[in-house]
Each structure stands twice: as structure tokens, then as C-alpha cells.
C-alpha positions as a Markdown table, in Angstrom:
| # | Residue | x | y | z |
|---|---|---|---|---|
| 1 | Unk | 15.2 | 127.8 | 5.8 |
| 2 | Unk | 17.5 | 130.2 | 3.7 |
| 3 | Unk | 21.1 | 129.0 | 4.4 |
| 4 | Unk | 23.9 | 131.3 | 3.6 |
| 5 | Unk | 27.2 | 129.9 | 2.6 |
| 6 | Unk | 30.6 | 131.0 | 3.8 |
| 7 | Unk | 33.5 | 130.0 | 1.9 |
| 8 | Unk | 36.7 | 130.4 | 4.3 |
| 9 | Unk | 39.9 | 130.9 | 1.6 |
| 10 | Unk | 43.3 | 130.6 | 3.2 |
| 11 | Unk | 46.5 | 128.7 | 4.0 |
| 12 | Unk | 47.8 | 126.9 | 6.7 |
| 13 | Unk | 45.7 | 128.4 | 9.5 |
| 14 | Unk | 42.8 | 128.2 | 7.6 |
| 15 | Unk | 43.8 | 124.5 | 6.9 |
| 16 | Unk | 44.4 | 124.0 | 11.0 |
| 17 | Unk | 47.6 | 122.8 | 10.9 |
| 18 | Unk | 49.4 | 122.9 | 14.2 |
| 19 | Unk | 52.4 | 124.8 | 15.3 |
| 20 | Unk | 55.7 | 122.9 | 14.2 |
| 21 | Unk | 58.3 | 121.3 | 16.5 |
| 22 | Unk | 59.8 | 119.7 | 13.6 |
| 23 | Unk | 59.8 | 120.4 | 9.2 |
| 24 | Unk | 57.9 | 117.9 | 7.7 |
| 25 | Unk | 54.8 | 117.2 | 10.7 |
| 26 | Unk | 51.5 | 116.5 | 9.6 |
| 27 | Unk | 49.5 | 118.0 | 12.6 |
| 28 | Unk | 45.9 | 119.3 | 12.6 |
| 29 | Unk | 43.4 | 120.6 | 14.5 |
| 30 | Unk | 40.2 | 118.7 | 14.6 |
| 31 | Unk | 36.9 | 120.1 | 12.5 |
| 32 | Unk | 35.6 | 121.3 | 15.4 |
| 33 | Unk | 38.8 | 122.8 | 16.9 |
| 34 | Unk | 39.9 | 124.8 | 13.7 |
| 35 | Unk | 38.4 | 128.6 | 13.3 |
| 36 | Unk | 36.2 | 127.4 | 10.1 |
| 37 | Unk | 34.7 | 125.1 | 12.7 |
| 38 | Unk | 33.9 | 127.3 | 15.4 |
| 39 | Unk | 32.9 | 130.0 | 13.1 |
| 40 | Unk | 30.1 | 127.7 | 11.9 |
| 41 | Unk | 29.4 | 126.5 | 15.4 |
| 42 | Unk | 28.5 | 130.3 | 16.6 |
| 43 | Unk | 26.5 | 131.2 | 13.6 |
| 44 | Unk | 24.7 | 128.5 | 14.0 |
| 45 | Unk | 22.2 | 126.1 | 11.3 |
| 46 | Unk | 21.3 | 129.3 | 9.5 |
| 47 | Unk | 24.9 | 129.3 | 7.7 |
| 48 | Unk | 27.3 | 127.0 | 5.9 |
| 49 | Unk | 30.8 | 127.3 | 6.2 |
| 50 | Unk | 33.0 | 126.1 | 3.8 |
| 51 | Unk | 36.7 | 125.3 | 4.5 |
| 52 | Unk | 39.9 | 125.6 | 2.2 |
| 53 | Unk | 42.7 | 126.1 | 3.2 |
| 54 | Unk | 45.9 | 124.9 | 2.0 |
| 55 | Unk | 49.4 | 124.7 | 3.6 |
| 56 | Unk | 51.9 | 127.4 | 1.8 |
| 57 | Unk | 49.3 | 128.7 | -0.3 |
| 58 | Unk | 50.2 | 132.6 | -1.1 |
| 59 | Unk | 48.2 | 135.4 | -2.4 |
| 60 | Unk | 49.7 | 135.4 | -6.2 |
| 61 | Unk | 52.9 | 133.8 | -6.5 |
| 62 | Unk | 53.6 | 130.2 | -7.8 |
| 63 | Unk | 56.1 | 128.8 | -5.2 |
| 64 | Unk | 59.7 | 127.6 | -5.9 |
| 65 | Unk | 60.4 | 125.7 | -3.5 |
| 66 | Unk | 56.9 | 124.7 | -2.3 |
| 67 | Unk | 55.3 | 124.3 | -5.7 |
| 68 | Unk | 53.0 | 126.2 | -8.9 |
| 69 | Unk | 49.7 | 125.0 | -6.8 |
| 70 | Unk | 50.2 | 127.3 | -4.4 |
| 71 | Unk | 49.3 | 130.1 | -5.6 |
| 72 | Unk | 46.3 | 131.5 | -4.4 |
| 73 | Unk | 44.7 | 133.6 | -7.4 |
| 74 | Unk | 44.9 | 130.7 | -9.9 |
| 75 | Unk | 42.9 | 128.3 | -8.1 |
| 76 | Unk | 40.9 | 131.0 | -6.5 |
| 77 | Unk | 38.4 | 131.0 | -9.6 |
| 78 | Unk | 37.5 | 127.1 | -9.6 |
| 79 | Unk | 37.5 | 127.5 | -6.1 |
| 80 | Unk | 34.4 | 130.2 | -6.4 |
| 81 | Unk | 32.8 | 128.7 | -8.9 |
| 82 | Unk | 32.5 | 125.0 | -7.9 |
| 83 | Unk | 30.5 | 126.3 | -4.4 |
| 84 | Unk | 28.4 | 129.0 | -5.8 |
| 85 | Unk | 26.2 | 130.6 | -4.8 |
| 86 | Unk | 28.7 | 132.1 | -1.8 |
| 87 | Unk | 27.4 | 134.7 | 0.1 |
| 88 | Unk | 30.6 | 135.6 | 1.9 |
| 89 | Unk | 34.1 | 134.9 | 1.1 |
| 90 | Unk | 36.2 | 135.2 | 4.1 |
| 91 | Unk | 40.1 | 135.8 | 2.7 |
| 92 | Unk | 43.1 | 135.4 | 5.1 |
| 93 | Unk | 45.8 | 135.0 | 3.0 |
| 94 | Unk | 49.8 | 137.1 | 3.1 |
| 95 | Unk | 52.0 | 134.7 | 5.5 |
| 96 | Unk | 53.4 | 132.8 | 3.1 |
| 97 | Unk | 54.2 | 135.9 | 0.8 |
| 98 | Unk | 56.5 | 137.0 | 3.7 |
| 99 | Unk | 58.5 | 134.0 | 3.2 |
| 100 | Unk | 62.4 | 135.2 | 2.7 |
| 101 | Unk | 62.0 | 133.8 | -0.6 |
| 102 | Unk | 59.8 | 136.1 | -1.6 |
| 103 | Unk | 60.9 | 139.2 | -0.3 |
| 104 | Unk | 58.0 | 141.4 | -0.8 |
| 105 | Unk | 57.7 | 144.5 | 1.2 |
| 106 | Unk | 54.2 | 144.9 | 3.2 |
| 107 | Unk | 52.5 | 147.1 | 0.2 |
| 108 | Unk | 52.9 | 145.1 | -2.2 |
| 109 | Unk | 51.4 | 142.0 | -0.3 |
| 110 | Unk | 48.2 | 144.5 | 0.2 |
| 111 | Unk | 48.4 | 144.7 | -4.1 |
| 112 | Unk | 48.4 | 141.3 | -4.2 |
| 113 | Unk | 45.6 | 140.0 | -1.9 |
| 114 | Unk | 44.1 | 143.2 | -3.3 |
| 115 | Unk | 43.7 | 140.5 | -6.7 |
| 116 | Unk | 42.2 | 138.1 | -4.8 |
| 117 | Unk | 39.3 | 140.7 | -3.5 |
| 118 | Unk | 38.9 | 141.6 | -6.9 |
| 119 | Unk | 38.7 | 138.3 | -8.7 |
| 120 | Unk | 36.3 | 137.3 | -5.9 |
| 121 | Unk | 34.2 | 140.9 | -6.1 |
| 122 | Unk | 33.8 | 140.3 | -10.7 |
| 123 | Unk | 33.3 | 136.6 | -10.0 |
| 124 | Unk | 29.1 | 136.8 | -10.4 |
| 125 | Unk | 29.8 | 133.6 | -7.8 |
| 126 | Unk | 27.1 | 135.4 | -5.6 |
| 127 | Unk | 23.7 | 134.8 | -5.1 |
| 128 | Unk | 21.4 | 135.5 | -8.5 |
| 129 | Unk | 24.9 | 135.8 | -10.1 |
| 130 | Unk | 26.0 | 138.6 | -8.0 |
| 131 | Unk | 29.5 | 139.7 | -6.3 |
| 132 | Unk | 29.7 | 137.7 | -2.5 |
| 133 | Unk | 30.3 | 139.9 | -0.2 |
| 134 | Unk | 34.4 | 140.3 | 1.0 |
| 135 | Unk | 35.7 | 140.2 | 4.4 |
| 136 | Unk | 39.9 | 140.7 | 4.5 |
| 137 | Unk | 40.9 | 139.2 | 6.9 |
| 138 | Unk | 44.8 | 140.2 | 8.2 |
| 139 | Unk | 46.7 | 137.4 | 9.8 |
| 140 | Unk | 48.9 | 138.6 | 13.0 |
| 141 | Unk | 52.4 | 139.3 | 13.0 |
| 142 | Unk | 54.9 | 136.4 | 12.7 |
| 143 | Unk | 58.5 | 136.4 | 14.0 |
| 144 | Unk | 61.6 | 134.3 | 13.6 |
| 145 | Unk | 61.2 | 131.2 | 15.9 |
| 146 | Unk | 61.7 | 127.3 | 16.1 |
| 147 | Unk | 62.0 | 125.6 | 12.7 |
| 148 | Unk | 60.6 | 128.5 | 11.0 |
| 149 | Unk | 63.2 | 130.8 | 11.8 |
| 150 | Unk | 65.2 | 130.5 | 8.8 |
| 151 | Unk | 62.2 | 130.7 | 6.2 |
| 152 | Unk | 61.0 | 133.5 | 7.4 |
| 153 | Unk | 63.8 | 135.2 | 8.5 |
| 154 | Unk | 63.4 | 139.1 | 8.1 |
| 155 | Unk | 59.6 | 138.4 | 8.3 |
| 156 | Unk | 58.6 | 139.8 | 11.6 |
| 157 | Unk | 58.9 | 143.8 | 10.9 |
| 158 | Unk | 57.3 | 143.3 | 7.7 |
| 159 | Unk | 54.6 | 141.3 | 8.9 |
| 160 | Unk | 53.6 | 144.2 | 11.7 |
| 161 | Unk | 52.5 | 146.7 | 8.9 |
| 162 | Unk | 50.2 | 143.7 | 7.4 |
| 163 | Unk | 47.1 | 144.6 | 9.2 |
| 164 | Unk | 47.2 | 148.7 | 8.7 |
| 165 | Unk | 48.0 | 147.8 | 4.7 |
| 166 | Unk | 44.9 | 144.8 | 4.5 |
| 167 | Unk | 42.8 | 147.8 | 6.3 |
| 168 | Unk | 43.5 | 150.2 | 3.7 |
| 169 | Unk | 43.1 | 147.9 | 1.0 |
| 170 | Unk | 39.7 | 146.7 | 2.5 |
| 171 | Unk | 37.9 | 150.5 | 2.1 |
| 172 | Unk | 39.4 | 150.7 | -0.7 |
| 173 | Unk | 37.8 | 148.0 | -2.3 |
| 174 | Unk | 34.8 | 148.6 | 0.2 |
| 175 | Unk | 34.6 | 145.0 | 2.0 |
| 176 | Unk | 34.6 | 144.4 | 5.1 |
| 177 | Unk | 37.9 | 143.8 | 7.1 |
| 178 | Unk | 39.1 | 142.3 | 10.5 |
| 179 | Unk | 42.6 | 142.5 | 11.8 |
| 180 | Unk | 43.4 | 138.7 | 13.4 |
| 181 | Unk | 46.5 | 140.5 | 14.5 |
| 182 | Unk | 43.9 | 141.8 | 17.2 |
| 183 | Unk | 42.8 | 139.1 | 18.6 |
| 184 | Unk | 45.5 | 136.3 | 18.4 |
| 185 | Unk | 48.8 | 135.9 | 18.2 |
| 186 | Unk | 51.1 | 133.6 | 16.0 |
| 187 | Unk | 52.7 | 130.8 | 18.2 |
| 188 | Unk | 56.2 | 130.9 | 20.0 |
| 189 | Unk | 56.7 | 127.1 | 19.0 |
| 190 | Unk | 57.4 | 128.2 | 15.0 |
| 191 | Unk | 56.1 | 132.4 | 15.1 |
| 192 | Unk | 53.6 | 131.5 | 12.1 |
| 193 | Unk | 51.0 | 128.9 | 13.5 |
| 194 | Unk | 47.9 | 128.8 | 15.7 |
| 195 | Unk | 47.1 | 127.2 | 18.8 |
| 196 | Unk | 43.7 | 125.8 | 19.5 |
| 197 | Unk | 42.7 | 128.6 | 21.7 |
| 198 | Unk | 43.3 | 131.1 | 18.9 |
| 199 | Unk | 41.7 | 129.4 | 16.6 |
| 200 | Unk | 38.6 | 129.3 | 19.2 |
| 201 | Unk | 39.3 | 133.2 | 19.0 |
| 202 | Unk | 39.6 | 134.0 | 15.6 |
| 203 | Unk | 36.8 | 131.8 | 15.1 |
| 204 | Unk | 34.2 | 133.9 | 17.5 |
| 205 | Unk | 35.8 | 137.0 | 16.1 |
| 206 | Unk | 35.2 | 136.0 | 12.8 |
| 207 | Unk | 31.7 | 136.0 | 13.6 |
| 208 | Unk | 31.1 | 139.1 | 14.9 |
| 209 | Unk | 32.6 | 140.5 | 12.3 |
| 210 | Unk | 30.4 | 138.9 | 10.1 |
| 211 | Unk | 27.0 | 139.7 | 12.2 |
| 212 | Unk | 28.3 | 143.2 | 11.9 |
């Protein structure tokens, strides 16, 4: 049987982590619960799915507060190259960049996960040494809420042009490119994380996307 391999690059959400009541919780999602999980669930024995996802991790910046590590494009090439072959690399990555710390308007977090499409696109971490194949993913909106409200203050009209910039980014790179913004929506506990019944969407819509 020819397996395929999915590797599933992302933050928090990717990670599973719950929404917060308080700074500083350690919740998660089960395996099975998180959208990784039920992506692999619905494609069934035929393909491996591969989960990484880190709290905080960003597209391209090293972060001040949260630490050098998170930064999404220097990790992203061990990350490639310790499970090749990949045949997909599913990137959902831009909520952390709209931290107020950052204060990046909505293009240039397309410019910067545009890097990580590219690095994973020249990586020969593919099958026979080719390019995976790329699908952007754009996370929804986030607003000001809960114990988030501060850190991301600002964040929510910025965060609404997200999925029309990761679209444009997507053809042009020509990958493939679903907008989560869609399908879920971002928690009113803290505005920036999942439930588990949006993560049992995402992780279905994920899917399709990829049959597709």
C-alpha cells in the first residue's frame, strides 16, 4: 500500500490547544479531537498525517516576548527534512504575526507566509526529491476578547483581510489554498482559539480540500 504523508505546520491551533480562561493554561484537545486528528481519521489508512504545531509560533519573526524558537521559517527546514518524503504540506500559520507587538499590516503577513510556501516549494523534501505539494491554509478572523484582549489588541480588522491576502498569495505561488475563516470561527472565550467542534470542521474541510 502507497501511503502518502501529510505534514500539518502551524501554531497553537495546529497544536490543539484550548481556548483560554486564564494566561498561563496548559489545555489540549485530545489526538483524536484536534483537526490533524480528524483530518487523518477522514482520509483514512491510505495517508499519514503528521502534526506540528507549536504555541506562538509565527510565520518569520523571532518573538520578544515569547522567544527566538518561534519563528516559523527557521525551524521550518529541519522540520521538512527530518519527515521526508512529504507529499503535502498543509501551512496555517499568520495569528501570531497579528500580535500588537508585531504590528504588521495584512500584506505583509501574506509576504511572509509567502517564505514559508517557498522554502517548502525549493525544499526537494518531496517524493523522488521533488517539491510537496502546498495547501495555504488562512486561519479566521480573531478579535479582542477574554485574556487575549490586550495582546492582540488592534488585531481583529487586520485579521479580516487575512484570508483574501493568503488567497492571492496561494495563485500566486500556484498551491492550493483554503480559507478556515470559512468554515470556523475563532472562540468568544479568548477571539484566537478553537473549540472542538471547529476543529472537527476544519479537520473535514481540510480534507476536501485536499481530495480536491
Amino acid at each position: 500500500m502507497n501511503v502518502k504523508t501529510i505534514l500539518c505546520y502551524g501554531d497553537s491551533n495546529t497544536h490543539g490547544t484550548l481556548p483560554l480562561a486564564a494566561l498561563g493554561e496548559r489545555r489540549r484537545l485530545g489526538p483524536d479531537a484536534r483537526w490533524p486528528g480528524v483530518l487523518g481519521a477522514e482520509l483514512g489508512p491510505d495517508w499519514r498525517v503528521i502534526e506540528e504545531g507549536l504555541g506562538g509560533r509565527t510565520t518569520v519573526h523571532p518573538d520578544p516576548v515569547a522567544g527566538v524558537h518561534k519563528n516559523g521559517l527557521a525551524v521550518l527546514p529541519a522540520v521538512l527534512e527530518s519527515h521526508r518524503p512529504l507529499d503535502v504540506v498543509v501551512i496555517m500559520l499568520g495569528t501570531n504575526d497579528l500580535k500588537r507587538r508585531f504590528q504588521l499590516p495584512a500584506v505583509e503577513i501574506g509576504e511572509c507566509v509567502a517564505q514559508l510556501v517557498l522554502t517548502t516549494l525549493r525544499s526537494e523534501c518531496g517524493p523522488d526529491g521533488r517539491a510537496p505539494e502546498v495547501l495555504l491554509v488562512a486561519p479566521p478572523p480573531v478579535f479582542e476578547a477574554g485574556v487575549l484582549a490586550e495582546i492582540f489588541a488592534g488585531a481583529g480588522e487586520t485579521s479580516n483581510r487575512i484570508g483574501a491576502v493568503f488567497a492571492e498569495v496561494a495563485r500566486r505561488l500556484g498551491v492550493g489554498f483554503l480559507d478556515a475563516g470559512g468554515v470556523i470561527a475563532s472562540s468568544s472565550v479568548d477571539g484566537v482559539h478553537f473549540d472542538a467542534a471547529e476543529h472537527g470542521k476544519l479537520g473535514l474541510a481540510v480534507a476536501a480540500a485536499l481530495r480536491t
